[in-house]
C-alpha positions as CSV (number, residue, x, y, z in Angstrom):
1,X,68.6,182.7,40.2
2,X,66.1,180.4,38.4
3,X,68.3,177.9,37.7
4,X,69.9,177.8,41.6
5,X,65.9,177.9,42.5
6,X,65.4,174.6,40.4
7,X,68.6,173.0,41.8
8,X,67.6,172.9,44.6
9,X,64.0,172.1,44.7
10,X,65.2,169.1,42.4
11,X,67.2,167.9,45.1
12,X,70.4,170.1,45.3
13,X,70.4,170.9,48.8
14,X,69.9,167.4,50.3
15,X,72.8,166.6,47.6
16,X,75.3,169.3,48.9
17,X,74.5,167.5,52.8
18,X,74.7,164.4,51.0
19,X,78.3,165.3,49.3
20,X,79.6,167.5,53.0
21,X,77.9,164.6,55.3
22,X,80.1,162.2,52.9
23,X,83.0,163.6,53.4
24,X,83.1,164.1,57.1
25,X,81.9,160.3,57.6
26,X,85.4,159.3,55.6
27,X,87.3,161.3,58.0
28,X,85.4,160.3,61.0
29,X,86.1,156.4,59.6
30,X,89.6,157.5,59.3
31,X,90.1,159.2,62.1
32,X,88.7,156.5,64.7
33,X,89.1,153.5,62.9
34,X,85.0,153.2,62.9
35,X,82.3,154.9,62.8
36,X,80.4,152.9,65.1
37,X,80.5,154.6,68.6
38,X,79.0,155.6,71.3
39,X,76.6,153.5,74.0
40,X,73.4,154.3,72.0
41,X,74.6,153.5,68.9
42,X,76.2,150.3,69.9
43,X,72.8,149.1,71.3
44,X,70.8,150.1,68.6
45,X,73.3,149.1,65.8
46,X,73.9,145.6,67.9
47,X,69.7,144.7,67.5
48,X,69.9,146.0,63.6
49,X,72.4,142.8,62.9
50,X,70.8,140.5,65.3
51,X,67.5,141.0,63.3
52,X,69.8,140.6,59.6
53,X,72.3,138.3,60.8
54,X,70.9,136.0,64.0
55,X,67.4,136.6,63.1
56,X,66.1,137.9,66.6
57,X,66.2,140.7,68.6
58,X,68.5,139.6,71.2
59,X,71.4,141.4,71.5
60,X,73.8,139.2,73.5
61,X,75.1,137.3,70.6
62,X,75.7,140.8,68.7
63,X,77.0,143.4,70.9
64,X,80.0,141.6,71.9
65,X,81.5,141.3,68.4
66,X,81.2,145.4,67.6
67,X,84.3,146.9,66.9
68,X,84.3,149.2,69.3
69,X,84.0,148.1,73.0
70,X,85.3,150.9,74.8
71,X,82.1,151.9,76.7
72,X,81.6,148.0,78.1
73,X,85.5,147.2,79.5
74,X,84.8,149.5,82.7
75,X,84.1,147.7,85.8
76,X,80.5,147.6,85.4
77,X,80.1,145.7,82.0
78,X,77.3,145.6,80.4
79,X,74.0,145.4,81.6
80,X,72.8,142.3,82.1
81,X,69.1,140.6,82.2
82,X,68.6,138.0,85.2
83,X,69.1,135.3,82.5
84,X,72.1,136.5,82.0
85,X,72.2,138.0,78.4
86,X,72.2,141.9,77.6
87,X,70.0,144.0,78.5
88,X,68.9,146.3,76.4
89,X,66.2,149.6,76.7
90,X,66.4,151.1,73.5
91,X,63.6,151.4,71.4
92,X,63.0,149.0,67.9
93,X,62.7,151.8,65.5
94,X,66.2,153.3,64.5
95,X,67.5,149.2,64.6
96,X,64.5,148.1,61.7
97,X,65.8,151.2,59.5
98,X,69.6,150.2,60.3
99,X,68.0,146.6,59.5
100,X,67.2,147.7,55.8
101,X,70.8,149.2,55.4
102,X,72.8,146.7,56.5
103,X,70.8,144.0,54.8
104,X,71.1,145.4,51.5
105,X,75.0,145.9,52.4
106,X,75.1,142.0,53.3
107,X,73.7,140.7,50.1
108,X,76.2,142.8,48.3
109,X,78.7,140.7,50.1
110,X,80.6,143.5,51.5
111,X,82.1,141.7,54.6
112,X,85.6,141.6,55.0
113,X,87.9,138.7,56.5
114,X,88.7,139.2,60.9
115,X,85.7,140.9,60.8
116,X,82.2,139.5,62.1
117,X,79.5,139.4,59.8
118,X,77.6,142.5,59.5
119,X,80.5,144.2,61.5
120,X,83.1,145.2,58.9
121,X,84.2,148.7,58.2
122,X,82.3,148.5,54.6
123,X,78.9,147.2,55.8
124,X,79.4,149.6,58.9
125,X,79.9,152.7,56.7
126,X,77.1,151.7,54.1
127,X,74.4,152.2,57.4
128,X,75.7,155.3,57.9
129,X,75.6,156.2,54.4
130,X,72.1,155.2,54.5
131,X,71.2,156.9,57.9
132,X,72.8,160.2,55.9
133,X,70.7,159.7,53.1
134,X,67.3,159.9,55.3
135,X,69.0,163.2,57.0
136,X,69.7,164.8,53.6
137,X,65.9,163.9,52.7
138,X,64.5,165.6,56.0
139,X,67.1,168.4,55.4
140,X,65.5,168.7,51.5
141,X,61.9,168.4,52.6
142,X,63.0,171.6,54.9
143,X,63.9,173.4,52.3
144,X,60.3,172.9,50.9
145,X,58.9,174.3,53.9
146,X,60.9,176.9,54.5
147,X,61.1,178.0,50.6
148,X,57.7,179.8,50.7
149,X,58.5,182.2,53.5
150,X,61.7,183.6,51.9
151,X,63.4,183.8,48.7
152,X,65.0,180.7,47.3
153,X,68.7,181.8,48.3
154,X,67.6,182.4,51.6
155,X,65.7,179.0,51.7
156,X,69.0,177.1,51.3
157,X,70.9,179.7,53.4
158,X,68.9,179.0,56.7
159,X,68.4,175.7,56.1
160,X,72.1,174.8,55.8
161,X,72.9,177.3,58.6
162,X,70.4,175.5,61.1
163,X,72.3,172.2,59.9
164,X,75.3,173.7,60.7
165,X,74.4,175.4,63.7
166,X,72.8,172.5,65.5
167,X,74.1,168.9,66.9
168,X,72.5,167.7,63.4
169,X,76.0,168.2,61.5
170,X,78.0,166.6,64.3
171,X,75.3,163.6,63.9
172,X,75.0,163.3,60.3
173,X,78.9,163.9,59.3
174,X,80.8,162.9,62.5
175,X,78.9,160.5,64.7
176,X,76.3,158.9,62.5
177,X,74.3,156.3,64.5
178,X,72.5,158.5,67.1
179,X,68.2,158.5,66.6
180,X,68.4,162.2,66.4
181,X,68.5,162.8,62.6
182,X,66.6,159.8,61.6
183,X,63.8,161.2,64.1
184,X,64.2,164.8,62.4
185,X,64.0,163.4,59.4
186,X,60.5,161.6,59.7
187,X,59.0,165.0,61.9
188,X,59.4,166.8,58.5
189,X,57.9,163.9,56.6
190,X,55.1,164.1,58.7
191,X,55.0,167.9,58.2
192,X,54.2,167.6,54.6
193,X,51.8,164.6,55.0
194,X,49.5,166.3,57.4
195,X,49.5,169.8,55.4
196,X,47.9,167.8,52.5
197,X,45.0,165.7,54.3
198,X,42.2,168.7,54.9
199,X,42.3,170.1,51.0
200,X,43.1,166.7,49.7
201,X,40.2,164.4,48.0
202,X,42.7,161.2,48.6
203,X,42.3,162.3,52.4
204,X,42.6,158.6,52.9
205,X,45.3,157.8,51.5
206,X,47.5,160.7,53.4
207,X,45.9,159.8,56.6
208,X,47.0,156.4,56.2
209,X,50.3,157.3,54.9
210,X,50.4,159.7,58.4
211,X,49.6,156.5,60.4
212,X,52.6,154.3,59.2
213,X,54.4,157.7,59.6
214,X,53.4,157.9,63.2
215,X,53.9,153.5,63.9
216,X,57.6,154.5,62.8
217,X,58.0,157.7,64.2
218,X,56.9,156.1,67.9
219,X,58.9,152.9,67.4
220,X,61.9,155.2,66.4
221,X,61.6,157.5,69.3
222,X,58.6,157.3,71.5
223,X,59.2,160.1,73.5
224,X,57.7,162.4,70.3
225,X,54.5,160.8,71.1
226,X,53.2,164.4,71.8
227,X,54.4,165.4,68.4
228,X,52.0,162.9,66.6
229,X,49.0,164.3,68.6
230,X,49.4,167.9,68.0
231,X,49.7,167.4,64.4
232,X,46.5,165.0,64.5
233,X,44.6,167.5,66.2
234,X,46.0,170.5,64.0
235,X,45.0,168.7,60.6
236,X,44.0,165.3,60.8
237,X,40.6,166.2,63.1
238,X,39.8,168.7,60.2
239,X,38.6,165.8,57.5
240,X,36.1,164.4,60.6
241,X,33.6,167.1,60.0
242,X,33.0,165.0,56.2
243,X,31.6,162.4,55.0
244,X,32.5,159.5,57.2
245,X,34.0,157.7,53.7
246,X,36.3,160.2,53.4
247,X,38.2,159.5,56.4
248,X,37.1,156.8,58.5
249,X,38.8,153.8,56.6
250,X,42.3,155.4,57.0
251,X,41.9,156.4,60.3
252,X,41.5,153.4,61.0
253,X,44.3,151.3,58.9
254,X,46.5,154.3,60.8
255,X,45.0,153.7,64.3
256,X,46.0,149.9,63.2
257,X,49.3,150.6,62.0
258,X,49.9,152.7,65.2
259,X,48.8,149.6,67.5
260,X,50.8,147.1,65.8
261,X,53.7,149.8,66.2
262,X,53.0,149.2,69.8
263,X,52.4,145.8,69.9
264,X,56.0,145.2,68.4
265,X,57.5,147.4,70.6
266,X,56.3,145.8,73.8
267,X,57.2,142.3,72.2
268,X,61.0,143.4,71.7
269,X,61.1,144.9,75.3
270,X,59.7,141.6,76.7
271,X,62.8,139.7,74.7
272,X,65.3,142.0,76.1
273,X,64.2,143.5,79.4
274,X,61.8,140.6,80.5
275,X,58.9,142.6,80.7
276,X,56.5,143.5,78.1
277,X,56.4,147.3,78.5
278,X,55.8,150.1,75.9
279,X,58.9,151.8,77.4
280,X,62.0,150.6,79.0
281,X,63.7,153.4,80.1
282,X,64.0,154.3,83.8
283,X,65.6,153.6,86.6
284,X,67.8,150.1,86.4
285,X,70.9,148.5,87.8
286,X,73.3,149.8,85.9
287,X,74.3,153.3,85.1
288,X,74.8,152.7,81.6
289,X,71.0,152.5,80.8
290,X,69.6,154.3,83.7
291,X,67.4,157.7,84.6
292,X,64.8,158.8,86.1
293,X,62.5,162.0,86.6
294,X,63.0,164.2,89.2
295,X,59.7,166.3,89.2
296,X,60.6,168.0,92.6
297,X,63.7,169.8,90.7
298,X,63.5,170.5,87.1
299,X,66.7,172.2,85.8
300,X,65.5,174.4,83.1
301,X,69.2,176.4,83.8
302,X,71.4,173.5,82.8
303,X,68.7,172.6,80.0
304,X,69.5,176.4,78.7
305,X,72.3,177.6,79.7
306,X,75.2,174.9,80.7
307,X,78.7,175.7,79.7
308,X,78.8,172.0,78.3
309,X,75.1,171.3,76.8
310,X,73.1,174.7,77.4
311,X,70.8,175.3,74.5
312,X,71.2,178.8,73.8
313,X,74.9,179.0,75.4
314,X,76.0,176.2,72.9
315,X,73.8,177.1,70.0
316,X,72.9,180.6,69.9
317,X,71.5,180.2,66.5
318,X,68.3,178.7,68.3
319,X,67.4,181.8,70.2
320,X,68.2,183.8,67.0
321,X,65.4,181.9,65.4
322,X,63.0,182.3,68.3
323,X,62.9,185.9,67.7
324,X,61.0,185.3,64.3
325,X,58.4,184.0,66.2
326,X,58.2,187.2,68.4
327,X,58.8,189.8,66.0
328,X,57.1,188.3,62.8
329,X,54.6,186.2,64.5
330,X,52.0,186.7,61.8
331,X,54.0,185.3,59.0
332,X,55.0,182.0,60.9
333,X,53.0,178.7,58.9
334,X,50.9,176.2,61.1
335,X,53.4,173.7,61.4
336,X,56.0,176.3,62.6
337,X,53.4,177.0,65.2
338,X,53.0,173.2,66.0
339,X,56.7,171.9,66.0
340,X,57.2,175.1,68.2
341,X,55.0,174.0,70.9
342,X,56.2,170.1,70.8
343,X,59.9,171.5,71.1
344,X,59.1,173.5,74.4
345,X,57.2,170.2,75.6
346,X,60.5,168.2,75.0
347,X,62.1,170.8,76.4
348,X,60.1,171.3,79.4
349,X,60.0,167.5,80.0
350,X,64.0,167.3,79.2
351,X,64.5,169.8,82.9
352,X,62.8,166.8,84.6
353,X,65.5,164.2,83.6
354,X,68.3,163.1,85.1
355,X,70.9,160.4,83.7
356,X,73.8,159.8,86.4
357,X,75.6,158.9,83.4
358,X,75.8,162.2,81.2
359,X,74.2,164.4,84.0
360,X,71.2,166.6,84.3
361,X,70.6,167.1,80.7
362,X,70.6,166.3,77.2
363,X,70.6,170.5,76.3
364,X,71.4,170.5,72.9
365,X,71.0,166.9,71.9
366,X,67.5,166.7,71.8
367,X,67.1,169.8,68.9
368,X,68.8,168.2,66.6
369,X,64.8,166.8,66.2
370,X,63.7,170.3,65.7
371,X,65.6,171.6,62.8
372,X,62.6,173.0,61.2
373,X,61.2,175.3,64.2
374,X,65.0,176.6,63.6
375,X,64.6,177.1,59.5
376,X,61.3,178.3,60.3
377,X,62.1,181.4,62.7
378,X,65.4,182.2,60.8
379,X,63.5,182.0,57.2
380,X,60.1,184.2,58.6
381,X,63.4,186.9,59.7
382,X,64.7,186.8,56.1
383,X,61.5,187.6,55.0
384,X,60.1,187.7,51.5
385,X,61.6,189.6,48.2
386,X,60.3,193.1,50.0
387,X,62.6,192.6,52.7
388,X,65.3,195.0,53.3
389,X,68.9,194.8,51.9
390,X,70.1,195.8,55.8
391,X,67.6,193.7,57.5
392,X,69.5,190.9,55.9
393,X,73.0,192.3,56.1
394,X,72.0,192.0,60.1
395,X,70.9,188.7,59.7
396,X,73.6,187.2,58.6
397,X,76.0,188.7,60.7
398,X,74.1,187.5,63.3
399,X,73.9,184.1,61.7
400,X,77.7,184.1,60.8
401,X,78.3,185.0,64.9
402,X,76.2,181.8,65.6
403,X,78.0,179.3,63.6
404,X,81.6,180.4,64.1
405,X,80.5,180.5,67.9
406,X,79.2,177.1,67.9
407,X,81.8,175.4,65.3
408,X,84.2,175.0,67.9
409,X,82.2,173.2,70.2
410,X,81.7,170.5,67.4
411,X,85.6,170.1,67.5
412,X,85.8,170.4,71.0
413,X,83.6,168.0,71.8
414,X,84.8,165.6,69.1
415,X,88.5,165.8,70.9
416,X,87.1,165.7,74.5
417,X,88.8,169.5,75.2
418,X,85.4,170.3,77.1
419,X,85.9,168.9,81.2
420,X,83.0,168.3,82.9
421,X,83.9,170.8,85.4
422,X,84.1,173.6,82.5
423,X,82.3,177.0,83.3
424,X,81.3,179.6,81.0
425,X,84.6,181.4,81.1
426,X,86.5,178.9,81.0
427,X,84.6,177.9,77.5
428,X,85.3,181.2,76.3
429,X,88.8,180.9,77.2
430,X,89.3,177.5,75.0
431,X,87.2,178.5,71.8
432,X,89.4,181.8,72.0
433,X,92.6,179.6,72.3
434,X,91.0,177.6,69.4
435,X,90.9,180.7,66.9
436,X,94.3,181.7,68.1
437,X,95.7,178.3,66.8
438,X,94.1,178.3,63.6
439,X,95.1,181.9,62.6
């Protein structure tokens, strides 16, 4: 047990998502011909190789060569700016990291002939390889959380099952380019990072470390915003009650890093939307990009319970862990406390929107970027060495009921078997149909 123990707190378990993650990326390649897909990813993969390749952040030269092209041969196109170039909303962050990826692929030289530069399968796959990586490294700094609330098996056991049992395995080892995991994977960073700047004597140093953290964190996926104030007010404010030496000069190299976060942001909006604006989302021309809030009507049932997105219909596995905040409330950390609270403000906020492209609600989507309120409630259920042999015995039943519930979604949704016009029964009718084929 020692041995698995230092495995894995060496790296094991971010190596095992690594090794999985790999291996459904090559069939994903395989399968579709790329693994670039999807509106999102197009967008923010199309910005990554204007910034390596063109050397801008207009996407007009870019998108047009992708691979895949599906999405923009419909009647309406693609968006287009008055000036007549692409339009594009999505934020800077997840295109810089792409950036780093692809540019380290392009100096290997790993283009291949008919195929644009910083388009071809290899340099394609070496992002998402990359992108994989960062998940594996949010998934392992899990495990570091979680490890002290459980034993070490269990550790690895709820933090693979939460993997499994959310989105986050569909968009690390099927559909790679999506902001979710890359946006998981810097929460947990920032987990760590805060936990260590109260005790610390090099509070500086984490606070600036928690800044740059932050910048990325916004410029990635701005809508966490709240995330980044709730774990400023839950650790960083504790360092203000010391010398002002301690933590003054990092506060302020973060507060700077954080501006010029936003400062870029606004800059890349103004190239591709015209405007300078801190966010471009909402309500435009075409339905590709478009959204708005409808306070008057929030939809906390779809949010929850939809036959095709609902949040504890789709992934049970997330009210399983809930009940470890209820029924074990005293042994859940801080930070379990903290990314709790920013999921049900995501959450909450999520009712509000409405995309007349995918519908009412993003449901299970957005939680792939709370993976560790998941570890968290399943490991404080495990429980510690005193924990009963039947206590566990139920929990992984339980567990086991989650994942082979929610599996078949993964492939249902991969092969479009789920209509948009699917209830719950019928649902239950085509997983059961699913089981009967394999067995």
């Amino acid at each position: 047990m020692m041995l698995i123990d230092r495995f894995l707190r060496a790296g094991g378990l971010g190596l095992v998502v690594v090794v999985v993650g790999a291996g459904g990326l090559f069939k994903s390649d395989n399968f579709y011909g790329t693994l670039l897909r999807g509106v999102d990813a197009q967008f923010y993969y199309a910005a990554a190789r204007s910034v390596v390749v063109s050397g801008d952040w207009d996407v007009t030269d870019d998108l047009p060569l992708a691979p895949w092209q599906g999405p923009f041969q419909s009647s309406v196109g693609v968006p287009r700016r008055p000036d007549g170039g692409i339009k594009n909303v999505f934020p800077a962050g997840l295109s810089l990291v792409e950036a780093v990826f692809l540019k380290a692929a392009c100096a290997r030289g790993t283009s291949t002939p008919g195929a644009a530069p910083g388009y071809s399968r290899s340099e394609i796959a070496t992002v998402a390889v990359g992108l994989l990586l960062l998940a594996a490294v949010g998934l392992q700094v899990t495990y570091s959380l979680v490890r002290p609330l459980t034993t070490p098996g269990w550790a690895a056991a709820v933090v693979l099952a939460t993997w499994v049992g959310t989105p986050l395995l569909y968009y690390t080892a099927w559909f790679p380019f999506s902001v979710h995991p890359t946006t998981f994977a810097l929460m947990t960073l920032m987990i760590v990072v805060a936990d260590r700047i109260p005790a610390s004597p090099r509070a500086n140093a984490y606070i600036v470390a928690f800044g740059v953290l932050a910048a990325l964190l916004y410029l990635v996926r701005p809508h966490q915003t709240p995330y980044i104030v709730i774990l400023a007010a839950a650790k960083v404010m504790q360092v203000c009650r010391r010398d002002w030496r301690e933590w003054l000069p990092g506060t302020a190299l973060g507060l700077s890093a954080c501006a010029g976060a936003m400062l870029l942001q606004a800059s890349v909006h103004a190239v591709n939307v015209g405007s300078f604006t801190l966010l471009a989302h909402g309500h435009h021309d075409h339905p590709m990009i478009t959204g708005e809030f409808h306070w008057d009507d929030p939809r906390f049932d779809i949010v929850l319970m939809s036959p095709i997105r609902g949040l504890f219909w789709v992934t049970p596995i997330i009210a399983l862990s809930l009940a470890g905040y209820v029924v074990r409330a005293g042994a859940v950390p801080w930070w379990g406390w903290a990314s709790l609270g920013n999921a049900a403000i995501q959450t909450s906020i999520l009712a509000f929107w409405s995309d007349p492209n995918q519908g009412e609600s993003f449901g299970i989507r957005l939680w792939c970027e709370h993976v560790p309120v998941v570890a968290c409630g399943l490991a404080v259920l495990a429980g510690g060495p005193d924990r009963s042999h039947g206590a566990r015995w139920a929990l992984a039943a339980a567990i086991g009921a989650c994942l082979a519930w929610t599996l078949p979604y993964l492939v249902m949704y991969s092969f479009m078997l789920i209509p948009q016009d699917s209830t719950h029964s019928k649902v239950v009718s085509q997983v059961l149909w699913l089981y009967r084929g394999l067995f």
